[in-house]
C-alpha positions as semicolon CSV with decimal commas, in nm:
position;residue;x (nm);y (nm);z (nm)
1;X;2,478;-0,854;-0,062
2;X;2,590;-0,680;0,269
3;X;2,393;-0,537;0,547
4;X;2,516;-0,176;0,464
5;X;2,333;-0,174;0,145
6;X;2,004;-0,173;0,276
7;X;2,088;0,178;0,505
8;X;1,963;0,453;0,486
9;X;1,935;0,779;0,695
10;X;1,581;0,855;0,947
11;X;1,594;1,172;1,121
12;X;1,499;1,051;1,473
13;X;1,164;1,295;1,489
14;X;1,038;1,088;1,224
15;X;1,016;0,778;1,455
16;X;0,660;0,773;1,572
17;X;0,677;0,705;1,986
18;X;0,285;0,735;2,027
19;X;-0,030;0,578;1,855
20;X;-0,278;0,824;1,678
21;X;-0,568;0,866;1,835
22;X;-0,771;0,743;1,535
23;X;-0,616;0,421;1,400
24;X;-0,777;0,449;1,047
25;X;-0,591;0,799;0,985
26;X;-0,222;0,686;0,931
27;X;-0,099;0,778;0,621
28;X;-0,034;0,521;0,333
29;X;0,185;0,551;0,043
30;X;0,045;0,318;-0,234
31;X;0,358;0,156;-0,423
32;X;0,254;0,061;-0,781
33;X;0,505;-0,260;-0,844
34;X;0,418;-0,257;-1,175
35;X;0,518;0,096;-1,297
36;X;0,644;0,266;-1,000
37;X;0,404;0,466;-0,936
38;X;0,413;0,630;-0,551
39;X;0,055;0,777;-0,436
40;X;-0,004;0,925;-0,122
41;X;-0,317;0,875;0,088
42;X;-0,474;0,745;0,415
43;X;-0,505;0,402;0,564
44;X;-0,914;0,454;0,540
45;X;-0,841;0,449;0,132
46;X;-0,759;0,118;0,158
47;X;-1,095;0,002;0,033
48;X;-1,008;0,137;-0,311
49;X;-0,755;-0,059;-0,366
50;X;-0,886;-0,436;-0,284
51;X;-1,164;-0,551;-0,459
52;X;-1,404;-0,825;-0,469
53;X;-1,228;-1,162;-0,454
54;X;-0,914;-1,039;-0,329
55;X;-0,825;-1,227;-0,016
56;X;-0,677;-1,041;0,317
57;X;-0,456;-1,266;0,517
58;X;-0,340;-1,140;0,873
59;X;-0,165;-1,266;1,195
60;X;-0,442;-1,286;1,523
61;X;-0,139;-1,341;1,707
62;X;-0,175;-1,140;2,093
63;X;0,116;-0,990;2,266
64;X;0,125;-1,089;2,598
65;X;0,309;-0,889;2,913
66;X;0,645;-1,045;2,800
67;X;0,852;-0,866;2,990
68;X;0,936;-0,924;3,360
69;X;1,177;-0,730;3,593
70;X;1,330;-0,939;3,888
71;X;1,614;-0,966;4,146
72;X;1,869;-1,255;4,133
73;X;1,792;-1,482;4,496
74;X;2,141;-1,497;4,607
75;X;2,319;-1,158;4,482
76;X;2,007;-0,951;4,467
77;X;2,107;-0,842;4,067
78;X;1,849;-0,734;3,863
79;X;1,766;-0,929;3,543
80;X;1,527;-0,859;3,324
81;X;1,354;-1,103;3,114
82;X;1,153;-1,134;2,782
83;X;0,923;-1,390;2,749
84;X;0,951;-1,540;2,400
85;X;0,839;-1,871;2,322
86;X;0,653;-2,155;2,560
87;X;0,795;-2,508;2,576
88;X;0,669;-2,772;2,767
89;X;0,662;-2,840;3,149
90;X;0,659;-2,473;3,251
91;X;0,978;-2,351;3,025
92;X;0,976;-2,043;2,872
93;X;1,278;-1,971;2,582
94;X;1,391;-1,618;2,716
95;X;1,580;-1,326;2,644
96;X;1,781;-1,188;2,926
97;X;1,896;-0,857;3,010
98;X;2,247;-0,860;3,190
99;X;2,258;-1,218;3,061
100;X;2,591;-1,311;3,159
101;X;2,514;-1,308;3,499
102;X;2,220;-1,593;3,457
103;X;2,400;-1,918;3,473
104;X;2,201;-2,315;3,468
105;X;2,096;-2,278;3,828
106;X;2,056;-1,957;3,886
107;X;1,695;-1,811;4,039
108;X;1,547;-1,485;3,924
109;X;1,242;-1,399;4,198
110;X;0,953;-1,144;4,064
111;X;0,723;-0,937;4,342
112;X;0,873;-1,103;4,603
113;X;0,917;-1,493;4,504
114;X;0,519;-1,466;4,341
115;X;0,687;-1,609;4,056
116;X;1,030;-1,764;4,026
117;X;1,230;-1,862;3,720
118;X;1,494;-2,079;3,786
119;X;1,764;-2,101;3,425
120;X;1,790;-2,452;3,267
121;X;2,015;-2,392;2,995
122;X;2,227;-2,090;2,835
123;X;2,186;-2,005;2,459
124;X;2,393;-1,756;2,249
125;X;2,333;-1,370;2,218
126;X;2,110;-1,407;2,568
127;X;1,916;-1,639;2,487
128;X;1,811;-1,843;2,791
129;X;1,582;-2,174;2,914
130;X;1,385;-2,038;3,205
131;X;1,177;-2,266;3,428
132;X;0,878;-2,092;3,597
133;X;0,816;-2,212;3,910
134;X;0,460;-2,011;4,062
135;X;0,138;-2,143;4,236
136;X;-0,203;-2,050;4,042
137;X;-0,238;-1,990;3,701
138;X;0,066;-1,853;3,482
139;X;-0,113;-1,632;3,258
140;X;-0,304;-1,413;3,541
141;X;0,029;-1,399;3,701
142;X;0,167;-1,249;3,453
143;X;-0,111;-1,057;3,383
144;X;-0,032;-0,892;3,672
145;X;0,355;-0,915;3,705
146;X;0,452;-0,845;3,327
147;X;0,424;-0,519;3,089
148;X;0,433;-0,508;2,756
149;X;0,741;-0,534;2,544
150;X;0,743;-0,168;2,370
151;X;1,024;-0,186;2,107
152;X;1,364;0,022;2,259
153;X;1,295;0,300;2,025
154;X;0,943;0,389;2,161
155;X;1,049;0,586;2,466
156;X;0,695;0,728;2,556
157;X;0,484;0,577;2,791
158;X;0,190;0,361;2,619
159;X;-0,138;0,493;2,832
160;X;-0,356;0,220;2,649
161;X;-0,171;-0,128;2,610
162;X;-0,469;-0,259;2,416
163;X;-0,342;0,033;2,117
164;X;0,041;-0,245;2,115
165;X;-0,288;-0,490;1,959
166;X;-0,435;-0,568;1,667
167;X;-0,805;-0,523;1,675
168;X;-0,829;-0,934;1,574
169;X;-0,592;-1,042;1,810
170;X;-0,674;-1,380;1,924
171;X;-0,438;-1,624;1,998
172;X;-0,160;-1,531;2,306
173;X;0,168;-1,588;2,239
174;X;0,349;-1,277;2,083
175;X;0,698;-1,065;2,235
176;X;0,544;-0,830;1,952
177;X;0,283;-0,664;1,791
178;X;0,236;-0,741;1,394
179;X;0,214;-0,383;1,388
180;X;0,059;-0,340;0,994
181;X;-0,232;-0,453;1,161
182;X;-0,288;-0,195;1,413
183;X;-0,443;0,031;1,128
184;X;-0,708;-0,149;1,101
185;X;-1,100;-0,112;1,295
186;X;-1,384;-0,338;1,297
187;X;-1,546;-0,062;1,051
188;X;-1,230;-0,116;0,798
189;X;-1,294;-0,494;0,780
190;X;-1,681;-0,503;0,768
191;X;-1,622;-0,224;0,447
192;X;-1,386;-0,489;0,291
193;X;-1,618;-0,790;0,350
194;X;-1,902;-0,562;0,179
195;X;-1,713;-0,532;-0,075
196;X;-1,657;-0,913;-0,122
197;X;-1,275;-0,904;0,019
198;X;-1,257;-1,205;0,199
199;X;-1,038;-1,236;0,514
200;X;-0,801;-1,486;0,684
201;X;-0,657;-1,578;0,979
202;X;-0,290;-1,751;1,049
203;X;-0,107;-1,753;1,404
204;X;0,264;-1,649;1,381
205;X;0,381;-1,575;1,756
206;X;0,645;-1,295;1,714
207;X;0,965;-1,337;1,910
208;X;1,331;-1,247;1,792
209;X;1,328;-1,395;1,441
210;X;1,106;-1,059;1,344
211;X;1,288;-0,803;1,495
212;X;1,626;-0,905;1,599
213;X;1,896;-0,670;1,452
214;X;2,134;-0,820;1,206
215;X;2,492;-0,881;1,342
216;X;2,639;-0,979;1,007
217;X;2,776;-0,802;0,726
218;X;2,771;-1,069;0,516
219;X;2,385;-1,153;0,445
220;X;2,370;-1,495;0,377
221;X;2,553;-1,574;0,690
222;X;2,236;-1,390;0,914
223;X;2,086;-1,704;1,081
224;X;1,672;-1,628;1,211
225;X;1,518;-1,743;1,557
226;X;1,269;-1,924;1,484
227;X;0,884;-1,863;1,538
228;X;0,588;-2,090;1,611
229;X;0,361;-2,039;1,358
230;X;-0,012;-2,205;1,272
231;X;-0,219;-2,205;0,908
232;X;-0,579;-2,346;0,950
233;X;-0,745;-2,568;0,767
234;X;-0,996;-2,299;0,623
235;X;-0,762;-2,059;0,590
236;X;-0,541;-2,315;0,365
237;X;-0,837;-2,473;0,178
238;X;-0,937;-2,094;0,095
239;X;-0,563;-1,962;0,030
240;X;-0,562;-2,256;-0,235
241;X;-0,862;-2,196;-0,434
242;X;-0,781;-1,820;-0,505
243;X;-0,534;-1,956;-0,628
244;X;-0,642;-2,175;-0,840
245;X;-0,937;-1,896;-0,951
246;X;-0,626;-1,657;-0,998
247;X;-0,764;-1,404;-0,742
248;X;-0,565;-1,213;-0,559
249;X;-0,378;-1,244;-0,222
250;X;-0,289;-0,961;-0,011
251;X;-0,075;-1,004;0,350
252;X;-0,155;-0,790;0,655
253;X;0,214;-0,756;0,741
254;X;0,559;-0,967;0,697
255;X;0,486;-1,196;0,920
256;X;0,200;-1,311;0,778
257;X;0,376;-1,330;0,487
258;X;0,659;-1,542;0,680
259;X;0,407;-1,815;0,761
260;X;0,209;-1,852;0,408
261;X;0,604;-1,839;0,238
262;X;0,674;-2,147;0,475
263;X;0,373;-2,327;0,430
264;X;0,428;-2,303;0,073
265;X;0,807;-2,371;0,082
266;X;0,704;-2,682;0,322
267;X;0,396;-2,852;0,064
268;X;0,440;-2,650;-0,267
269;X;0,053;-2,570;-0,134
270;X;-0,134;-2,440;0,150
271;X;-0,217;-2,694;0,406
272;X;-0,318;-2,674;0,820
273;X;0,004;-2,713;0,972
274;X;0,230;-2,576;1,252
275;X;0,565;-2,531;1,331
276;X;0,831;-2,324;1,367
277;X;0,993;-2,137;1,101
278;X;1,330;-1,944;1,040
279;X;1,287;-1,829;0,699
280;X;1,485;-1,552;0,603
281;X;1,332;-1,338;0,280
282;X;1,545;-1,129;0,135
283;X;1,633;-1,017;-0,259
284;X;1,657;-1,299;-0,471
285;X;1,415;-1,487;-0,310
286;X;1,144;-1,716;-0,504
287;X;0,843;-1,589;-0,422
288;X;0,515;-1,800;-0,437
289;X;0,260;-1,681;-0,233
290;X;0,141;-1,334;-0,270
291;X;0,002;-1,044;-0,500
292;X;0,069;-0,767;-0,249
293;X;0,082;-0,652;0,110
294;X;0,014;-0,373;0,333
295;X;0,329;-0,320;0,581
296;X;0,442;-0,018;0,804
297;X;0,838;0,160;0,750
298;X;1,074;-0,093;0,908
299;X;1,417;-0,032;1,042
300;X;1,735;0,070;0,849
301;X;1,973;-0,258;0,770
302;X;1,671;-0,491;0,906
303;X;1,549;-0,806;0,784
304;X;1,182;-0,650;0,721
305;X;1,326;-0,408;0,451
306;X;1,528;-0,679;0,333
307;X;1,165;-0,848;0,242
308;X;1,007;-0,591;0,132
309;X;1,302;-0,502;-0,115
310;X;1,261;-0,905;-0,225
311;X;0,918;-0,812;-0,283
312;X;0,891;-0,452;-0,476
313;X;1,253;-0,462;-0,585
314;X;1,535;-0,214;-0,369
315;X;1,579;0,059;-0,623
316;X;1,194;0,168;-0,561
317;X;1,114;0,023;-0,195
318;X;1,414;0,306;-0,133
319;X;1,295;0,570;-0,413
320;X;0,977;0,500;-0,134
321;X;1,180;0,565;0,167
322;X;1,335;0,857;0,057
323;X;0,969;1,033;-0,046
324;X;0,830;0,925;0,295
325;X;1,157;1,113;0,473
326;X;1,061;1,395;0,256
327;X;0,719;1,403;0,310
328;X;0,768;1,337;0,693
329;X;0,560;1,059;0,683
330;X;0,612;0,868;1,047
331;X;0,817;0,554;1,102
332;X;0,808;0,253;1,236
333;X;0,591;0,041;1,473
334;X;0,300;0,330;1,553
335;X;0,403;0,494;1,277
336;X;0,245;0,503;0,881
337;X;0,213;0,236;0,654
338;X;0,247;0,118;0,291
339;X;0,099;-0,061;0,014
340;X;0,272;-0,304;-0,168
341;X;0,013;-0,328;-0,508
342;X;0,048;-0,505;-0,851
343;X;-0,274;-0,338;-1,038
């Protein structure tokens, strides 16, 4: 399979640059997997389609201010970095913006030397080991010092950062919202659980495994960052009796579905765990884990249409794509979502 094959053609007013006001009144396309059947409705109908015993599981994952601008100490260059993963002793794994100039050694100084970040070791495509170097607590710091990483193709100005979260965001960590989440209110899940849906939480931190654009042609040759992820233990003891009761299991978004698909992959089960993962889903794939998932329209010649294609099969995830194009539906991280259902 190549890259190409999974193209296809967004008119760029489709790509939704602003939330809507009301989070519950996206639009949803229902995909029937079963007979490929496409209906079109509202987020807010998504209580008709899960039913009692059907399990929700999404990502709390919180985005933190990711991304800081500074000024090299000795040329006065400016980098810019994005905060992806935390390792030990005050090193961050980072992206860097006019990378090449941010060689072992070099300092990058933020609001005047508040915080410094001094590079430890250079990694391919940008990637770089950044040690921060601050007095006080690193999380208010950059509380105050970062902003949130907007994906490139939102160009408008967010007025409310807390509408880049998930309304069960927990656990700080994430370069990125798990944006098929961001539908959902505090009404939406007590309707569910009233129903007898019940609903799970897994951590998945979202960095550059998620939405990193492929560079190869060739599929099988596209190698994934990995991604600290975490399953609970009531979350797995739960995920493994539906099972066994033959309920069903529904994912908030791909990258919830990432870290159940490891878990699995790693225990043939659910079990508490973490780790880091770099699976790659895409057609072909064995899938294990899940009846059906709710997901927003992801990039052309991306690794989250790749999934969702492994999932629902190409020929209708795109039959999909080209009705939402024609029905104007909007793309992308604010923009509408879809149902992934097997009735």
């Amino acid at each position: 399979m190549k890259t190409s094959d999974f193209d296809y053609e967004l008119p760029q007013e489709l790509i939704a640059q602003t939330p809507l006001k009301d989070r519950t009144t996206s639009r949803m396309m229902v995909v029937h997997m079963n007979s490929g059947e496409l209906e079109h409705r509202h987020f807010y109908d998504i209580t008709d389609y899960l039913h009692e015993g059907d399990v929700i599981v999404r990502n709390n994952t919180r985005v933190i201010p990711a991304r800081l601008f500074g000024t090299k100490e000795v040329t006065g260059a400016h980098v810019e970095l994005l905060l992806l993963r935390q390792e030990p002793d005050d090193i961050w794994e980072c992206l860097a913006g006019n990378a090449k100039t941010v060689k072992v050694g070099t300092v990058v100084s933020f609001h005047d030397g508040k915080l410094r970040a001094q590079c430890t070791e250079v990694g391919e495509k940008g990637i770089r080991k950044m040690k921060m170097i601050y007095d006080g607590i690193f999380t208010e710091i950059l509380d105050e010092l970062g902003t949130v990483p907007l994906p490139p193709y939102i160009r408008e100005k967010l007025d409310d950062p807390d509408r880049y979260q998930t309304v069960y965001a927990k656990v700080d960590g994430s370069a990125a919202a798990p944006t098929a989440g961001l539908h959902f209110t505090p009404e939406i899940f007590r309707k569910l659980q009233d129903k007898g849906v019940q609903i799970l939480d897994v951590t998945l931190h979202v960095g550059l495994g998620t939405f990193r654009p492929m560079d190869t042609e060739n599929i099988e040759e596209h190698v994934m960052h990995s991604e600290v992820y975490y399953m609970p233990k009531e979350t797995a003891d739960a995920l493994n009796l539906a099972k066994q009761e033959g309920r069903r299991i529904f994912a908030i978004g791909t990258t919830s579905v990432r870290t159940m698909e490891t878990v699995w992959n790693r225990f043939s089960r659910f079990e508490e765990c973490s780790g880091e993962t770099s699976i790659f889903i895409y057609p072909g794939y064995q899938w294990h884990t899940i009846d059906g998932m709710l997901t927003n329209f992801h990039l052309p010649k991306s690794t989250l249409i790749m999934m969702i294609c492994s999932l629902a099969g190409k020929d209708l995830v795109f039959r999909a794509y080209q009705e939402a194009v024609r029905e104007r539906y909007r793309f992308f991280s604010f923009g509408d979502c879809m149902l992934l259902t097997n009735d």
